[in-house]
C-alpha positions in Angstrom: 86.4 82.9 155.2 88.4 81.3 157.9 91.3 83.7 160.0 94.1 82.2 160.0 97.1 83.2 162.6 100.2 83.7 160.8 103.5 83.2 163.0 105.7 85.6 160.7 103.4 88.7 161.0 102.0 89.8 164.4 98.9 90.2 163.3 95.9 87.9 161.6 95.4 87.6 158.3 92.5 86.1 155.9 93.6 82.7 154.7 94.4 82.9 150.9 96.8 84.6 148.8 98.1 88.2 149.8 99.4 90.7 148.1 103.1 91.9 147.3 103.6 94.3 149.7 101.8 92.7 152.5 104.7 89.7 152.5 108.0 92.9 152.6 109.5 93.3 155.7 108.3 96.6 157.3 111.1 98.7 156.9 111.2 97.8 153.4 107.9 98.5 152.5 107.8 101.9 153.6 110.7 102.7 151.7 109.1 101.7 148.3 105.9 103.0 149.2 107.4 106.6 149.8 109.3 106.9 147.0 106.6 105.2 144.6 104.4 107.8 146.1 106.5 110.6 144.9 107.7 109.4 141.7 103.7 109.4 140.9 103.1 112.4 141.9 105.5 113.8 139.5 104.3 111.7 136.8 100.6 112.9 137.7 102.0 116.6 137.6 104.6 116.7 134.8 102.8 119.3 132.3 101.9 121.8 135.5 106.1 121.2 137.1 107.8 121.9 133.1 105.4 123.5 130.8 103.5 123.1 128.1 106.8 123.2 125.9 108.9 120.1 127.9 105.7 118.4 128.4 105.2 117.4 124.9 109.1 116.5 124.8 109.9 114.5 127.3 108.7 112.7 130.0 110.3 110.8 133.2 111.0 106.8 133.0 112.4 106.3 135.9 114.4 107.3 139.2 117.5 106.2 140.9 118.8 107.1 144.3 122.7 105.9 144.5 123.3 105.4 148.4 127.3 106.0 148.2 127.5 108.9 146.3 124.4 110.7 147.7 123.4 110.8 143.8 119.4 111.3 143.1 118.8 110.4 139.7 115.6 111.1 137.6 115.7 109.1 133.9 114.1 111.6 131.4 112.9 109.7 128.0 113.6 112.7 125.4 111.7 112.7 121.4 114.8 112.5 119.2 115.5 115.8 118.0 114.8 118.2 121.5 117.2 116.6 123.8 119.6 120.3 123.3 116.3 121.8 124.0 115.9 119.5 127.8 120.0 119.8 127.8 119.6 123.7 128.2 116.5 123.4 130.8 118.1 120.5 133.1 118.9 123.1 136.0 115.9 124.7 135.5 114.0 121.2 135.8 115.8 120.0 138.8 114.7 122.9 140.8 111.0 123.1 139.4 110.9 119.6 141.0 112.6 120.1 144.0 110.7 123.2 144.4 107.2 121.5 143.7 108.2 118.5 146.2 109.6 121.2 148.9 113.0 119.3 149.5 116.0 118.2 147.5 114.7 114.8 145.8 116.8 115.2 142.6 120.3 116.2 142.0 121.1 114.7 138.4 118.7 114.1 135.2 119.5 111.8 132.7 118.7 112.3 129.1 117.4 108.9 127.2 116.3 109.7 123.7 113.2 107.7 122.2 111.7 107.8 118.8 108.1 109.1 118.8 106.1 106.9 116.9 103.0 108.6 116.8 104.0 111.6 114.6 106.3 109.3 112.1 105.8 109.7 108.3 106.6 107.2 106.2 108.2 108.3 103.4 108.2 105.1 100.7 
């Protein structure tokens, strides 16, 4: 393979297609990167920062930081039929996660209610 200089990054690069995170802006990068990093580590430890009980009821989706209001969001998708049971832990899963992470990184959950297909009967 041929090296090829390339005038928008400082330094070279093989000649072919690159991938996405290679063409952000530096600054930008490192932003995702970080918080991609953390979101997965709470995804990887979910049972051992809630339990065995809100493990097998919920589980995050997503995460949303809201620059102007200093809002930290975590998106919880909740089986249809516990979300009073996450409603009454909410405080008590914000700070399992901030403790587990060692800082503030979430301030608000959001409850999103899913139907959990895999336990379904059909009744016909």
């Amino acid at each position: 393979m041929r090296f090829k200089y390339n005038s928008r990054q400082k330094k070279k690069s093989i000649q072919g297609l690159r991938s996405f995170k290679d063409t952000l802006p530096k600054n930008i990068r490192e932003k995702i990167l970080n918080k991609a990093d953390i979101y997965s580590k709470i995804i990887d430890n979910w049972k051992k920062i809630v339990g065995n009980d809100l493990f097998s009821t919920c589980i995050p989706k997503s995460f949303k930081d809201f620059k102007n209001s200093k809002t930290k969001q975590l998106n919880l998708m909740v089986k249809k039929g516990f979300e009073v049971d996450v409603e009454y832990s909410r405080n008590i899963i914000i700070d399992k996660i901030n403790d587990f992470l060692g800082y503030e990184f979430v301030n608000k959950i959001k409850l999103i209610p899913y139907k959990d297909k895999k336990n379904e009967k059909n009744n016909f």
